[in-house]
N, CA and C of each residue as an Amber inpcrd file, in Angstrom:
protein
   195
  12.9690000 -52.9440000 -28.5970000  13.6210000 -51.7690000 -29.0980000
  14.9590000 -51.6190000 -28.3780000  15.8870000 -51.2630000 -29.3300000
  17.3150000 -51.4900000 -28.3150000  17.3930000 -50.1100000 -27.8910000
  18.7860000 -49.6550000 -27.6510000  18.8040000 -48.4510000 -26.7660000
  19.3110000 -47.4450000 -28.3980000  19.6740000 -48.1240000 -29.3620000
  20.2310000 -46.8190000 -30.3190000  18.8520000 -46.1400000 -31.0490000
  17.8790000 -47.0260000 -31.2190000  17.0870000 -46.8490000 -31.6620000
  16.1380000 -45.7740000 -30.9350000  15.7890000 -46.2650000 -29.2190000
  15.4930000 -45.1680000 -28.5190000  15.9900000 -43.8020000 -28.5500000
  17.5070000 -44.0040000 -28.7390000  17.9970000 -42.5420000 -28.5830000
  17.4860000 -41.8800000 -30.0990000  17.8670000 -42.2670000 -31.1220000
  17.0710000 -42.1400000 -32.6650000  16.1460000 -41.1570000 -32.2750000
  14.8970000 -41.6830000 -31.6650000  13.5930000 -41.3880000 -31.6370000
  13.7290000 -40.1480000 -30.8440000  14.0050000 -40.0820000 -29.6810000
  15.0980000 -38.8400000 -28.7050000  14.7380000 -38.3180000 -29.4090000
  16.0020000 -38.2550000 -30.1340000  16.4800000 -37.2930000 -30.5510000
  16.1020000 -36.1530000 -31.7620000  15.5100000 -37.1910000 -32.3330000
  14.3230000 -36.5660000 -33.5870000  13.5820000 -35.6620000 -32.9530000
  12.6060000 -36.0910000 -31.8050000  11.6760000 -35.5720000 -31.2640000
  12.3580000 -33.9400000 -31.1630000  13.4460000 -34.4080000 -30.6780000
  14.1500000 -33.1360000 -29.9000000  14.1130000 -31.9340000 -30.9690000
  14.6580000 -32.6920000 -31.9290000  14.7290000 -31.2980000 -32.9110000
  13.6530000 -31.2120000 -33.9730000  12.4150000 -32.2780000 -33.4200000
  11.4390000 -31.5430000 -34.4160000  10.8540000 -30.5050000 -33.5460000
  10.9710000 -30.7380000 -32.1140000  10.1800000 -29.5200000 -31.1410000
  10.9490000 -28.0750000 -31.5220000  12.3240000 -28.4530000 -31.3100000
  13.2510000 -26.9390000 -31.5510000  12.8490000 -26.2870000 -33.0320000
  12.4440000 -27.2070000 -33.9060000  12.3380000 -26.6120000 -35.3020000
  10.9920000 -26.0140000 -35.1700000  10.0420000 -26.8850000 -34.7500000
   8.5570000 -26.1400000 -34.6480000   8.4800000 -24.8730000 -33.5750000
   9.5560000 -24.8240000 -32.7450000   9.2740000 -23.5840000 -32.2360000
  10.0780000 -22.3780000 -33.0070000  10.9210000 -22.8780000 -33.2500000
  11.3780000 -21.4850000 -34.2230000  10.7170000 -21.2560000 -35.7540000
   9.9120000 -22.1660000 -36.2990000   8.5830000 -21.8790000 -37.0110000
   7.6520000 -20.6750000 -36.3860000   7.1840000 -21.1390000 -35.0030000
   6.1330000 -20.7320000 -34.9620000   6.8250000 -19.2350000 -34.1550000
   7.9710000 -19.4030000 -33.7390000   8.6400000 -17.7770000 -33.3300000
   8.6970000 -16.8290000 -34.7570000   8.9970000 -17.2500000 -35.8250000
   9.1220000 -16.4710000 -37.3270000   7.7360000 -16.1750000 -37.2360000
   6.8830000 -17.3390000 -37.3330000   5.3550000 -16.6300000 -38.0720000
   4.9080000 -15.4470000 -36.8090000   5.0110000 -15.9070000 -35.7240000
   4.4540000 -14.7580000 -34.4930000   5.3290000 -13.3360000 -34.7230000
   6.5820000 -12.9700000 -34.9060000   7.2390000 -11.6150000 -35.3760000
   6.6080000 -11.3300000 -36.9670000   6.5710000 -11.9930000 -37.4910000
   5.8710000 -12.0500000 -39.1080000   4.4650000 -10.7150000 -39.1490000
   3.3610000 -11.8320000 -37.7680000   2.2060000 -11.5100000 -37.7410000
   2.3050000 -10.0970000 -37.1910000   3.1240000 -10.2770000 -36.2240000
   3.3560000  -8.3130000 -34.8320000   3.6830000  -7.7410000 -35.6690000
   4.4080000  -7.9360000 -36.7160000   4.6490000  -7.0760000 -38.0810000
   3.9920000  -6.3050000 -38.8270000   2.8210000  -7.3670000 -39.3560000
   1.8630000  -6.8660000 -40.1880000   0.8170000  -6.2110000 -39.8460000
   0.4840000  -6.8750000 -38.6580000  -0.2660000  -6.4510000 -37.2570000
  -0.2640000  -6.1210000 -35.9510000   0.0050000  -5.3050000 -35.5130000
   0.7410000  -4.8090000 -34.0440000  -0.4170000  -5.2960000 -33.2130000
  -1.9070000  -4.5510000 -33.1720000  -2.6330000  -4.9260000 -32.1340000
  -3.4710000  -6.3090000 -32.4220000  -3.7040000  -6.6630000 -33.4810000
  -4.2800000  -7.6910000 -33.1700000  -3.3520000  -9.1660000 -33.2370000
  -2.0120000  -9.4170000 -33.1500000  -1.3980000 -10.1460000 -33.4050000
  -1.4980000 -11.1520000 -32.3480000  -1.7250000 -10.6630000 -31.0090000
  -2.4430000 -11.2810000 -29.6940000  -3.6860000 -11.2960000 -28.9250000
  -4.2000000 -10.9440000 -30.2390000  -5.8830000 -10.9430000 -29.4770000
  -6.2400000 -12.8340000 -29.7710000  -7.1350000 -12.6680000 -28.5600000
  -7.8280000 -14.2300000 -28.9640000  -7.1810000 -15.2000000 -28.2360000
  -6.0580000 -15.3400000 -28.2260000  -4.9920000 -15.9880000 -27.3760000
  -5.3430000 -16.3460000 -25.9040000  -6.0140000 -15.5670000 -25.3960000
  -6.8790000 -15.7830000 -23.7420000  -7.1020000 -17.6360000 -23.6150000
  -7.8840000 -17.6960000 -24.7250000  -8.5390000 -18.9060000 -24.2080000
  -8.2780000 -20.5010000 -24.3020000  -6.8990000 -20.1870000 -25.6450000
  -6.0520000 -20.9240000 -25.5200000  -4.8580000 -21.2060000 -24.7500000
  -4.7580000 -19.7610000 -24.1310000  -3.7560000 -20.1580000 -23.2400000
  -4.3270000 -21.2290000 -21.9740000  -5.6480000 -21.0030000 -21.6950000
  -6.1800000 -20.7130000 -20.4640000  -6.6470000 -22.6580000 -20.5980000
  -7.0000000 -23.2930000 -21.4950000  -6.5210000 -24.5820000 -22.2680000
  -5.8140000 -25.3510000 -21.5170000  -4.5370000 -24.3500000 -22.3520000
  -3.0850000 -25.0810000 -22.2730000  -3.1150000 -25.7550000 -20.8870000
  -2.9420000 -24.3550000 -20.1810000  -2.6540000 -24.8500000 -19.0000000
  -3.5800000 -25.7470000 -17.9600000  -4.7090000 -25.5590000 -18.2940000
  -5.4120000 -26.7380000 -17.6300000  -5.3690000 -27.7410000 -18.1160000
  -4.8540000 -28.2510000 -19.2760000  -4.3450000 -30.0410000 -19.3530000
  -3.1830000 -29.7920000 -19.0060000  -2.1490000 -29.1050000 -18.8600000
  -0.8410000 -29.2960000 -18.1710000  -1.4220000 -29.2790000 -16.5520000
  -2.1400000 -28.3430000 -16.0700000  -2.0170000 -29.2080000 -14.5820000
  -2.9100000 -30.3760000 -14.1100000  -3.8520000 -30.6830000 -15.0900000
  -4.2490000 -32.2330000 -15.3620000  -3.2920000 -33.2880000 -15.3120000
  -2.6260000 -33.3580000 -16.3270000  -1.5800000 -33.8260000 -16.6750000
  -0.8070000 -34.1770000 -15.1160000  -0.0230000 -32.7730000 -14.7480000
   0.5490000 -32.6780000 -13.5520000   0.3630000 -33.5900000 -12.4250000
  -0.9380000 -33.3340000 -12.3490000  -2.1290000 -33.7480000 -11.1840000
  -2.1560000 -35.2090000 -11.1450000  -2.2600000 -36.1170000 -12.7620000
  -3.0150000 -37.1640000 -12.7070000  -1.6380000 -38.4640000 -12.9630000
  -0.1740000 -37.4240000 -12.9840000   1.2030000 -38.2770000 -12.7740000
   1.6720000 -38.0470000 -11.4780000   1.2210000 -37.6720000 -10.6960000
   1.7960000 -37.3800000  -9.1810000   0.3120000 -38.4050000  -8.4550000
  -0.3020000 -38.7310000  -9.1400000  -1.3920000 -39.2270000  -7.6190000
  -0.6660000 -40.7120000  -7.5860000  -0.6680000 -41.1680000  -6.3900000
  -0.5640000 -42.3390000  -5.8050000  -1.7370000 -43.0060000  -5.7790000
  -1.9460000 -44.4120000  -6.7820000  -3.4170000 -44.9590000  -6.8140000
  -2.9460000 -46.2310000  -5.8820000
């Protein structure tokens, strides 16, 4: 793979992340809209997820084998 091609891929990535987050920023004001209190219920346990494969993640690129 040469280097234009890498950047290609970059760069796509880049703005499919920026596009999917401003997707999912519209639908979340959309939802607080229609729904004030329950628009963040439930959310606990996915957050709680997230972040334990991110400090997995974290954890298992920093060890020295």
């Amino acid at each position: 793979m040469d280097a234009l091609s890498a950047f290609l891929i970059t760069l796509g990535l880049f703005f499919g992340v920026v596009l999917f987050l401003e997707l999912g920023r519209r639908i979340g004001i959309r939802r607080r809209a229609q729904d004030p209190e329950g628009a963040a219920a439930g959310t606990g346990p996915i957050d709680g997820a997230i972040f334990a494969l991110l400090g997995l993640l974290l954890a298992l690129t920093t060890y020295q084998f």
